[in-house]
DOVEXZA-315354 format. One record per residue (C-alpha): residue in one letter; x, y, z. Coordinates in Angstrom, 3 decimals. Each point is the difference from the previous one (the first is absolute). Layout:
# DOVEXZA-315354
{rec "a", {X, Y, Z}}
...
This chain:
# DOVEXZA-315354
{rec "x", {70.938, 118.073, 91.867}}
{rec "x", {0.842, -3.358, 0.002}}
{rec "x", {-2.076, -3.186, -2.137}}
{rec "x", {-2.528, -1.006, 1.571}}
{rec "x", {-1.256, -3.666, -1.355}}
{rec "x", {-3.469, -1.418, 1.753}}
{rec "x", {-0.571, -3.723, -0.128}}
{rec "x", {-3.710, -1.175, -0.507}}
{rec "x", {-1.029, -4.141, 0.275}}
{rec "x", {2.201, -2.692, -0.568}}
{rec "x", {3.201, -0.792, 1.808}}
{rec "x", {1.814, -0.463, -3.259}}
{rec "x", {-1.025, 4.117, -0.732}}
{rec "x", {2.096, 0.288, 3.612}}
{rec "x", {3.118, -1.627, -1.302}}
{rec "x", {-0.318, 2.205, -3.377}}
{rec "x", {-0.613, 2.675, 1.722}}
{rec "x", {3.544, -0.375, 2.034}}
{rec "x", {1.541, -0.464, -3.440}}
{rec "x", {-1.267, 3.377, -1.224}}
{rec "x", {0.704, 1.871, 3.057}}
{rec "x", {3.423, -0.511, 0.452}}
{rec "x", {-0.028, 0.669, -4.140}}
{rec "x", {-1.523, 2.914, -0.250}}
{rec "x", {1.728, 1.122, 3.743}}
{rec "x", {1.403, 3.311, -2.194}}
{rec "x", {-2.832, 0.407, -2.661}}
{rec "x", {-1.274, 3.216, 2.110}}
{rec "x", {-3.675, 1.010, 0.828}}
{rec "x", {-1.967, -2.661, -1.662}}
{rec "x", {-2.651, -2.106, 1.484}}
{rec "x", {-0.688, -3.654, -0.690}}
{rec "x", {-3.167, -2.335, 0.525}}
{rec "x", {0.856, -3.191, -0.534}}
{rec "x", {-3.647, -1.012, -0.870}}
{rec "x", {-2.124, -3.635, 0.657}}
{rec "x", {-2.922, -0.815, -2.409}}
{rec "x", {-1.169, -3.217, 2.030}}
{rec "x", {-3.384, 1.333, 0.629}}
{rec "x", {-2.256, 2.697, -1.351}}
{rec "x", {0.594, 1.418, 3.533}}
{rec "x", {3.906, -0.314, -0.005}}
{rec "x", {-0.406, 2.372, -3.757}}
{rec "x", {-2.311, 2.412, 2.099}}
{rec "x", {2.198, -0.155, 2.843}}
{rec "x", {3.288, 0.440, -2.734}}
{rec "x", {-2.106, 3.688, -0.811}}
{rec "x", {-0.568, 0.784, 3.383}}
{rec "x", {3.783, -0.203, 0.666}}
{rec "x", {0.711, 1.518, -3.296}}
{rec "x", {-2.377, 3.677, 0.981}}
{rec "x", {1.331, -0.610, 3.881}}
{rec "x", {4.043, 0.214, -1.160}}
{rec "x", {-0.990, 2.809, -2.312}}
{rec "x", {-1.619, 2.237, 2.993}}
{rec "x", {3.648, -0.859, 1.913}}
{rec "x", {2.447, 0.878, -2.668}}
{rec "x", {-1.525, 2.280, -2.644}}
{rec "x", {3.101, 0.914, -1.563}}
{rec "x", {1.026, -3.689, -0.424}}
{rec "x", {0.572, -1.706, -3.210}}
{rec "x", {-3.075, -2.871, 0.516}}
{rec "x", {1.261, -3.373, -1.471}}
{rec "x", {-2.445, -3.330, 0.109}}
{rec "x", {1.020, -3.551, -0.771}}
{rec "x", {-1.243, -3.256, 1.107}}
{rec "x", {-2.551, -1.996, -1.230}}
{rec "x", {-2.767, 2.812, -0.141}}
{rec "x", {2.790, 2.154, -2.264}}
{rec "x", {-0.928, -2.998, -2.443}}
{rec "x", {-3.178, -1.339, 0.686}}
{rec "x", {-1.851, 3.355, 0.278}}
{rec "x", {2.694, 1.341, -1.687}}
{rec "x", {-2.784, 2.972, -2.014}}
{rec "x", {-2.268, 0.468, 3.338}}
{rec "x", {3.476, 0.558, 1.733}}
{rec "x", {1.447, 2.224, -3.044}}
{rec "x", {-2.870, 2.528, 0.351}}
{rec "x", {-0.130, 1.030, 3.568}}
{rec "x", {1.571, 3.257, 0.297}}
{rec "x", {2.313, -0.504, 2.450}}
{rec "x", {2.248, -2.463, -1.775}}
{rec "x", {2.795, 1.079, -2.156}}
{rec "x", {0.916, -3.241, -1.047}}
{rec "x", {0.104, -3.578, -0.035}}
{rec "x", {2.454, -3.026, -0.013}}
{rec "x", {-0.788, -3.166, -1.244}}
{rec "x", {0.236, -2.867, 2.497}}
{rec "x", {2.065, -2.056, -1.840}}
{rec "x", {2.293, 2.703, -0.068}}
{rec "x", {0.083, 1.562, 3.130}}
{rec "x", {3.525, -1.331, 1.572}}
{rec "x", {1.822, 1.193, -3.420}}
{rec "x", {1.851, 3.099, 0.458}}
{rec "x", {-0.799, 1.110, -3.526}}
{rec "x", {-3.422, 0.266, 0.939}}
{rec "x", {1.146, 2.441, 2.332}}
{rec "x", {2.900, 2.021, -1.641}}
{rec "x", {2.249, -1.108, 2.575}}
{rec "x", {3.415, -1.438, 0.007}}
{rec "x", {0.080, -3.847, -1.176}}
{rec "x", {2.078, -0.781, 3.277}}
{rec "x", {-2.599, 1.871, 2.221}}
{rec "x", {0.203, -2.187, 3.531}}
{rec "x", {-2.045, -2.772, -0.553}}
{rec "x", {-0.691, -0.536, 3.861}}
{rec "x", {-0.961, 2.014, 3.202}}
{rec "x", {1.796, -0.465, 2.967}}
{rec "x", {-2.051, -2.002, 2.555}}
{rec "x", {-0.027, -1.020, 3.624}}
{rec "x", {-3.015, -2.392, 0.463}}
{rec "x", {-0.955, -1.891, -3.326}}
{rec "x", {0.885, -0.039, -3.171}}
{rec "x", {-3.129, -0.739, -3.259}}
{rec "x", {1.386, -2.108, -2.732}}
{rec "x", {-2.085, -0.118, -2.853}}
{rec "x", {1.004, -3.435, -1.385}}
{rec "x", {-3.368, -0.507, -2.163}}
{rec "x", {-2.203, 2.230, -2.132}}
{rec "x", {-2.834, -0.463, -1.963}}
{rec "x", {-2.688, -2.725, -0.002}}
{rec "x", {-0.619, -2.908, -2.575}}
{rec "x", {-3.550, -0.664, 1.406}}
{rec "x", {-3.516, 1.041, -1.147}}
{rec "x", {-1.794, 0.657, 3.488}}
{rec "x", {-3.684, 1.344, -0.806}}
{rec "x", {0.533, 3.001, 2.368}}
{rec "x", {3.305, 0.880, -1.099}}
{rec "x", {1.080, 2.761, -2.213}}
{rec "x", {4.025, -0.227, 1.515}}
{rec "x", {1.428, -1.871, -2.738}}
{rec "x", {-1.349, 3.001, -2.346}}
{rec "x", {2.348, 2.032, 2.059}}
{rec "x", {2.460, -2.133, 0.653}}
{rec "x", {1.006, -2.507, -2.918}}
{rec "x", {1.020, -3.389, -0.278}}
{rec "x", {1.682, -1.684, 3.038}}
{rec "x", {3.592, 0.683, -0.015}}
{rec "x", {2.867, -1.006, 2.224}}
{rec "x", {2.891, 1.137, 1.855}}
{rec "x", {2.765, -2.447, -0.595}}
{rec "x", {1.505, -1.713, 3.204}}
{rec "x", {3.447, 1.944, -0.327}}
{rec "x", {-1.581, 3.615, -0.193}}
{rec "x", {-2.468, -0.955, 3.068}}
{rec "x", {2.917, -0.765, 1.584}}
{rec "x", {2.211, 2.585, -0.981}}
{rec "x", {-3.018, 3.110, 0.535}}
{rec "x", {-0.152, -2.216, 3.870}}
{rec "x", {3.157, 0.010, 0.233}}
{rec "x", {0.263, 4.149, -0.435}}
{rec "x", {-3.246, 0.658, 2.308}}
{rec "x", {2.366, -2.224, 2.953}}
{rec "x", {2.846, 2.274, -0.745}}
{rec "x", {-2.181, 3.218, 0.867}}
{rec "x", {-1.219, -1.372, 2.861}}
{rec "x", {-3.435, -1.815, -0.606}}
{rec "x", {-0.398, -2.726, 2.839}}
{rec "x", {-3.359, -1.705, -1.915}}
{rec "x", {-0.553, -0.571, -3.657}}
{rec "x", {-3.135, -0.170, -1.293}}
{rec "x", {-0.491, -1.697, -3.375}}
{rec "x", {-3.133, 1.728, -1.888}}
{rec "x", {-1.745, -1.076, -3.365}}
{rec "x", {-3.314, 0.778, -1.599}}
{rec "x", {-0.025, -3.922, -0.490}}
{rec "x", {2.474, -0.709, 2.117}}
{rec "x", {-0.330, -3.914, 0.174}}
{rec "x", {0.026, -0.186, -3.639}}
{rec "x", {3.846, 1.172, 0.171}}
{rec "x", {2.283, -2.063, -2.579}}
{rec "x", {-2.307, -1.055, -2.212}}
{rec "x", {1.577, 2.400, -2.837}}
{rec "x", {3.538, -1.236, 1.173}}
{rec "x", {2.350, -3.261, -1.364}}
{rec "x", {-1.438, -2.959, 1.141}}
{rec "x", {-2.591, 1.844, 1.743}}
{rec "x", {1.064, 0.083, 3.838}}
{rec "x", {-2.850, 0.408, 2.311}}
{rec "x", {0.356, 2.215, 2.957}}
{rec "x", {0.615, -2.130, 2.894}}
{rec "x", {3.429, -0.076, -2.311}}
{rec "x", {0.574, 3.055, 0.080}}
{rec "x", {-0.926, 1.176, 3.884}}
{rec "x", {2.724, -3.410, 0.698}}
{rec "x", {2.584, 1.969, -1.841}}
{rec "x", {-0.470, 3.093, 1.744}}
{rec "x", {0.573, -1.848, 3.228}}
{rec "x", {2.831, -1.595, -1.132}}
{rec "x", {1.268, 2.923, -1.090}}
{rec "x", {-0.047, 2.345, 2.984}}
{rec "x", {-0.131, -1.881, 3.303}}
{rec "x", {0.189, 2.718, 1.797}}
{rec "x", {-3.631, 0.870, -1.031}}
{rec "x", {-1.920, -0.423, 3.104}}
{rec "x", {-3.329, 0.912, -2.041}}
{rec "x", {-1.588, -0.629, -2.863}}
{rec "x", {-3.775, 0.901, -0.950}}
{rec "x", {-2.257, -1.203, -2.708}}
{rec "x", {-2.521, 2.643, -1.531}}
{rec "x", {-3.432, -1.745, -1.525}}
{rec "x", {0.227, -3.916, -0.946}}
{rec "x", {-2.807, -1.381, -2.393}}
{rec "x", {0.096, -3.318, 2.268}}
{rec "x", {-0.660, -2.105, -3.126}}
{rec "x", {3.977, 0.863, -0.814}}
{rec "x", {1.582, -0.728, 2.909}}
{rec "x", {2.836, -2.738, -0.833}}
{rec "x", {0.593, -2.585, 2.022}}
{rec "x", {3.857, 1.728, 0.658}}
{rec "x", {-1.665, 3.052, 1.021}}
{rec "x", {-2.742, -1.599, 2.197}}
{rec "x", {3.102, -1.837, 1.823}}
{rec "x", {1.746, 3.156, 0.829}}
{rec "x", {-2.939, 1.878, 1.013}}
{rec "x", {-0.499, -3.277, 2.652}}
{rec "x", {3.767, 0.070, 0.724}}
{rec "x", {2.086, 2.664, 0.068}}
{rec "x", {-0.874, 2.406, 2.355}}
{rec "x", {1.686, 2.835, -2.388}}
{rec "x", {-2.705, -0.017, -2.126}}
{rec "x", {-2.649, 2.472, 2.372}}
{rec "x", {-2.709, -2.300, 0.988}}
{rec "x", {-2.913, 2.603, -1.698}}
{rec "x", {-1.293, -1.449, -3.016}}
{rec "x", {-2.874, 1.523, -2.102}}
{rec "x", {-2.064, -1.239, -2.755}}
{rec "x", {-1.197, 0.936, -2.735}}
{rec "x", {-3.565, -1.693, 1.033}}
{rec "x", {-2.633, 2.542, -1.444}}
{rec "x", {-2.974, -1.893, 1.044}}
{rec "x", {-0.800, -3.001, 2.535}}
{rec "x", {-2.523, -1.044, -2.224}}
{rec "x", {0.354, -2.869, -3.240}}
{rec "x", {-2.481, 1.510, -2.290}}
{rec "x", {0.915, 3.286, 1.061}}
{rec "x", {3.962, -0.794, -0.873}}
{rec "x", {-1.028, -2.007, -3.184}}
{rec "x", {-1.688, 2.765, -1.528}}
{rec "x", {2.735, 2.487, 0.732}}
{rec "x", {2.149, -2.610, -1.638}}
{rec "x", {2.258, -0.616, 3.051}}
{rec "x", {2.217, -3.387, -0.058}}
{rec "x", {-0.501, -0.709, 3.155}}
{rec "x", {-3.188, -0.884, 2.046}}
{rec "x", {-0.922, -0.028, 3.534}}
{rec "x", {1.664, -3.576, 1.590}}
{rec "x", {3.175, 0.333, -2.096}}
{rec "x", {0.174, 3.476, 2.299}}
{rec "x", {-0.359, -2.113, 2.845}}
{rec "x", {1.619, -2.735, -0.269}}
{rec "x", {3.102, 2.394, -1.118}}
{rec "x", {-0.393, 2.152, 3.745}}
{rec "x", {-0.551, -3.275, 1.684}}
{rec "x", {2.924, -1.780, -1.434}}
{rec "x", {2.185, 3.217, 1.073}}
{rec "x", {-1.206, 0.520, 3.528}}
{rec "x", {0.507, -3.629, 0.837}}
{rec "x", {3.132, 0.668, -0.231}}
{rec "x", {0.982, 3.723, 0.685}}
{rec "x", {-3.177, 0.948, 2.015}}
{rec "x", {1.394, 3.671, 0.248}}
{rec "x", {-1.134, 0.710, -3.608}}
{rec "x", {-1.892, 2.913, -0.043}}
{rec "x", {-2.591, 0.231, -2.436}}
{rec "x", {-1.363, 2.671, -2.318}}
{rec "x", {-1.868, 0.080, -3.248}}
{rec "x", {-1.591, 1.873, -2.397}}
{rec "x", {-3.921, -0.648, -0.616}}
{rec "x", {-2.434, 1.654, -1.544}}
{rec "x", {-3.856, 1.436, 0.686}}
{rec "x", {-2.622, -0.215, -1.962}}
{rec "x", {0.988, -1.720, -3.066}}
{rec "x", {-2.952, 0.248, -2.924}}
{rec "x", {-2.288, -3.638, 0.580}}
{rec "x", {1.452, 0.090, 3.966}}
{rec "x", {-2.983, -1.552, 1.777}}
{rec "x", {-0.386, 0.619, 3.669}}
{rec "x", {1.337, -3.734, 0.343}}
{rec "x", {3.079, 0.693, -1.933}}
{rec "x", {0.469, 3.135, 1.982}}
{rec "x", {-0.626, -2.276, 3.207}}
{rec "x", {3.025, -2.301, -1.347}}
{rec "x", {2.187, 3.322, -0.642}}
{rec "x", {-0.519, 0.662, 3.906}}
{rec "x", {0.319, -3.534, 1.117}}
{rec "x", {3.314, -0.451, -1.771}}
{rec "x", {1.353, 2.975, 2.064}}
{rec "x", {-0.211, -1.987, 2.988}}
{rec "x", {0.976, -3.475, -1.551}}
{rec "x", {3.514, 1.430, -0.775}}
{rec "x", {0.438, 2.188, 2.851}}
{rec "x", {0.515, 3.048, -2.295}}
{rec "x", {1.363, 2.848, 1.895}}
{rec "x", {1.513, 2.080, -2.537}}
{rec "x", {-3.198, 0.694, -2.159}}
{rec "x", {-0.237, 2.373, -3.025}}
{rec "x", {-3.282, 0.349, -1.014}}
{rec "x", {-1.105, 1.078, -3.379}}
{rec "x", {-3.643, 1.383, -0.735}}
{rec "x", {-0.799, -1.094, -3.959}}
{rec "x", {0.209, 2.833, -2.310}}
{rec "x", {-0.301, -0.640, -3.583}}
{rec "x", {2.705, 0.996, -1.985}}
{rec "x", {-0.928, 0.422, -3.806}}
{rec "x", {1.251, -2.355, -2.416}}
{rec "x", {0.206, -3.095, 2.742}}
{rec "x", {-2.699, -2.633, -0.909}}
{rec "x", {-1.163, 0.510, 3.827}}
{rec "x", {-0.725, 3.668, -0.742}}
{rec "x", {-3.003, -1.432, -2.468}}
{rec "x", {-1.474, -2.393, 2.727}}
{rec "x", {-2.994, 1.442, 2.232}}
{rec "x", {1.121, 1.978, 2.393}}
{rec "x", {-1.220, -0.054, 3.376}}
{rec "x", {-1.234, 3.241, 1.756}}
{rec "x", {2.861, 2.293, 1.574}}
{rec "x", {-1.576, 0.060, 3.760}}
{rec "x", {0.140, -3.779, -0.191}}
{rec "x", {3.700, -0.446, -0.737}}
{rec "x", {1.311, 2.449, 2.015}}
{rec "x", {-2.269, -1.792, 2.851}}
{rec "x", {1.464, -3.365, -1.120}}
{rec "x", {3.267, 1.707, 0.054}}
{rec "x", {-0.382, 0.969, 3.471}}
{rec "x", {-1.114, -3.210, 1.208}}
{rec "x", {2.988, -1.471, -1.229}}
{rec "x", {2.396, 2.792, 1.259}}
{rec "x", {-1.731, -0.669, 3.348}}
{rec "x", {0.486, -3.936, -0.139}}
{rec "x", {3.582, 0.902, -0.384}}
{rec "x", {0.117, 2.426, 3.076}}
{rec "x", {-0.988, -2.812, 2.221}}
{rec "x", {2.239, -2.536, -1.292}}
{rec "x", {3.225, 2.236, 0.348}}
{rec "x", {-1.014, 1.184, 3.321}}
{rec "x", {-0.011, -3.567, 1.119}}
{rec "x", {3.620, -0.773, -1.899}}
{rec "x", {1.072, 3.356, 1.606}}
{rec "x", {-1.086, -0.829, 3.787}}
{rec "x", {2.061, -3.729, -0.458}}
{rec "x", {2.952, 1.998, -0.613}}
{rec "x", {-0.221, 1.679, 3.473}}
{rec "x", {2.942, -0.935, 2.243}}
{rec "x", {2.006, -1.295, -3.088}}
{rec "x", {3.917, 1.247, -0.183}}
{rec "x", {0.079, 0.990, -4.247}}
{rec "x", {2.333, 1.689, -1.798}}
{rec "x", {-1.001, 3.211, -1.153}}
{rec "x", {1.704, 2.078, -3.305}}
{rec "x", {-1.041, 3.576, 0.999}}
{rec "x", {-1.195, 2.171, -2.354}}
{rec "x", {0.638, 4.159, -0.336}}
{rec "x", {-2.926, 0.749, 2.048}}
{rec "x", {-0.020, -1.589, 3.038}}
{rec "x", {-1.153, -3.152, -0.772}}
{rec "x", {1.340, -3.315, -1.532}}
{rec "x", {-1.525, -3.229, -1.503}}
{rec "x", {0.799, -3.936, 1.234}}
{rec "x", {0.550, -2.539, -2.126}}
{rec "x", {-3.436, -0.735, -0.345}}
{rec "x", {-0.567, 3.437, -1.173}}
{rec "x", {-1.798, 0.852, 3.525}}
{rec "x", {0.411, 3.896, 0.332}}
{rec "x", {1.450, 1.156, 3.262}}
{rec "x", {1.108, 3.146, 2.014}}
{rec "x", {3.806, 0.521, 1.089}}
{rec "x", {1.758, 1.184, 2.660}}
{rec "x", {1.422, 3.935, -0.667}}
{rec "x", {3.417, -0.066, -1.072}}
{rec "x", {-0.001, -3.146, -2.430}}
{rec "x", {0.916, 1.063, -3.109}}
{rec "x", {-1.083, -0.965, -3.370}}
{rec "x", {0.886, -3.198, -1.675}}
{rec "x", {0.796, -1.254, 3.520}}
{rec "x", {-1.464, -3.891, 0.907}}
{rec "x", {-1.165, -0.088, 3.894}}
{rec "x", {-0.665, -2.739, 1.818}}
{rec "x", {-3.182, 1.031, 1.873}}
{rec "x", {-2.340, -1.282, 2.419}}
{rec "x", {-3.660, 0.495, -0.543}}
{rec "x", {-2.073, 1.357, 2.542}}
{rec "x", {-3.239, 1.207, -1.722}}
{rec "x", {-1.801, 0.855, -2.626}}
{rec "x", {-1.156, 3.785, -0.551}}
{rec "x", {-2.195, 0.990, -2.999}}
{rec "x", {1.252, -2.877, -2.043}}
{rec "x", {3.923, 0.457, 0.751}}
{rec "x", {2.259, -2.540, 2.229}}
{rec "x", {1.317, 2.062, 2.818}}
C-alpha cells in the first residue's frame, strides 16, 4: 500500500502536505492526517477524518500531525485509532519519520506549486489558538523562496502560490526586516517566465506599499486577493483584537480596483462573535456587498479553550449557524453577479486533473476533454452552470 497523507484547513497544511508526500513516497502502508485546530469544529472534523481513514485502511500505520497533533495533542493521543503522533514543528524533518535525510523534498507538479514562505503568528487575536500550534512568526529567506520556486518550475508547476499562516507579516524575523511586496518583486524578477503568481490570505493592515503596487500592476501577480477581514464590524474587530477596522478594508479594495478592477475578492469573516448585536451582524452582511466579496469563507464562532474569546458569553448555537448562513447566502449572490459579468469574456484557464481549471481570478471553470493537466487555455465563456464558467 502506498502513504496516504490527508490535508485538513489551511493552505499552508497543502504545501506541507506536498513536502511529506513526496518524503514519505517509500515509507509503506501508513496513513497521515495532516490535522487543522482553527475551530472546535475543524478538531471534531480532524476525529471524524481520523475514525473515517481507519475504516479504509485498517492495517495502516495511523500517523497525525498538524496543529491538532499539538494543540489537542492528549484528546488526539487517546483515540484508539492513532498509533502515533508528530509534532508540527517537526513534521517536514525526516528524523521524525525514520527516513533518509535526502528524502525528495518536492512532488512533481503540473498546475501549482504551495510555498510555505511564513509560519507562525506574532499576534494575540481573541479567537485564536494558532500561534499555540504554530510558534513565533518565522521566515523563509529570499534565496531559499527562490531556490524551493525555482525547483517547483523545473517539475513543471505553471502557478506558484505563496502560503503563510501570517503571511503578510513575512520578513519581519529577517535582516533589515524586508516586507513582502520585497519579496513577491524578487520572485518576479527572478523567473520571468512565471506567467502566475497567487497570494494566499493578506491581513490588509500589512500590505506594503511595494506589494500594493504590484498587485495594481503587474498582471503576473493573479488578480484574487483575500483578506484576512474576520468581521465587517469596528467593535466586533476591536474586541477580537484585529489591527484593522472596517474603512481601512475599504479604502484598501477601493484603492486596488481603481486601478486593476479585475481583482477578485474573497475574505474570511466570522458569525456570531460573543457581544455580536444584530447591528454588528447587519455590518458583517453589509460589508459583503461593499467589497464585492466573491470568494467568501465563512467561519461559525466556536470557542476554543484557553482563547480569551472562549470566556466571553456565548451566543446560542441555532443563532450562529443562522447568522452563518445569512452571510454564506450574502456571498452566493454577490459571486453569482461577479460570475454572470464574466460571461462572454476570453480568460485564460490553468486546468486542473479533473476536468476543470481556475482563471486568474480564481473563477472555477469546466474544460474541454483532452486538455491535460497543468495546461493554460485561453477560453471563451459561455455560461454559468451550478457555479462553474463553462
Amino acid at each position: 500500500m502506498k502513504p496516504e497523507i490527508i490535508s485538513l484547513g489551511c493552505r499552508l497544511n497543502i504545501a506541507e502536505s506536498e513536502r511529506m508526500r513526496a518524503m514519505l513516497a517509500d515509507a509503506g502502508d501508513v496513513v497521515v492526517i495532516n490535522s487543522c485546530a482553527v475551530t472546535s469544529e475543524a478538531v471534531r472534523q480532524t476525529r471524524q477524518v481520523i475514525r473515517k481513514a481507519r475504516r479504509s485502511r485498517p492495517e495502516a500505520r495511523l500517523i497525525v500531525t498538524g496543529c491538532a497533533a499539538d494543540i489537542e495533542r492528549n484528546q488526539i493521543a487517546e483515540m484508539a485509532e492513532v498509533d502515533g503522533l508528530i509534532a508540527n514543528r517537526s513534521k517536514l524533518d525526516p528524523r521524525a519519520w525514520n527516513v533518509p535525510a535526502d528524502a525528495a523534498p518536492l512532488a512533481p507538479t503540473k498546475t501549482r506549486a504551495f510555498i510555505a514562505v511564513q509560519n507562525g503568528c506574532d499576534h494575540d487575536c481573541t479567537f485564536c489558538i494558532i500561534p499555540q500550534g504554530r510558534g513565533k512568526s518565522r521566515s523563509l529567506s529570499v534565496a531559499d523562496a527562490l531556490k524551493e520556486i525555482e525547483q517547483h518550475l523545473d517539475l513543471g508547476a505553471k502557478e506558484v502560490v505563496l502560503t503563510g499562516v501570517d503571511l503578510t507579516s513575512w520578513g519581519h524575523d529577517l535582516p533589515n526586516t524586508p516586507q513582502l511586496g520585497a519579496l513577491v518583486a524578487a520572485i518576479l524578477d527572478a523567473f520571468p517566465a512565471l506567467t502566475r503568481l497567487r497570494l494566499s490570505s493578506l491581513d490588509g493592515v500589512e500590505i506594503d506599499e511595494e506589494l500594493s503596487e504590484l498587485f495594481a500592476s503587474d498582471t503576473r501577480v493573479m488578480p484574487h486577493l483575500h483578506l484576512s477581514l474576520q468581521h465587517g464590524a469596528d467593535l466586533i474587530l476591536k474586541r477580537m483584537k484585529r489591527r484593522h477596522r472596517r474603512t481601512d478594508a475599504v479604502d484598501l479594495v477601493r484603492g486596488l480596483k481603481a486601478r486593476r478592477p479585475d481583482i477578485a475578492v474573497g475574505a474570511d469573516l466570522m458569525a456570531g462573535f460573543p457581544t455580536e448585536t444584530t447591528g454588528h451582524h447587519a455590518e458583517n452582511v453589509s460589508i459583503i456587498r461593499e467589497l464585492e466579496i466573491v470568494h467568501g469563507h465563512i467561519f461559525p464562532f466556536s470557542p476554543r479553550p484557553g482563547t480569551p474569546a472562549a470566556r466571553m458569553p456565548p451566543h446560542d448555537r441555532g443563532l450562529i449557524k443562522a447568522r452563518a448562513a445569512e452571510l454564506r447566502h450574502a456571498v452566493s449572490e454577490v459571486r453569482a453577479e461577479w460570475l454572470g459579468s464574466l460571461v462572454g469574456q476570453k480568460l485564460p484557464i490553468l486546468a486542473e486533473r479533473d476536468g476543470t481549471g481556475y482563471s486568474p481570478s480564481y473563477a472555477r471553470a469546466t474544460v474541454p476533454e483532452g486538455v491535460e493537466a497543468g495546461e493554460i487555455v485561453n477560453m471563451r465563456v459561455r455560461g454559468i452552470q451550478e457555479g462553474q464558467l463553462l
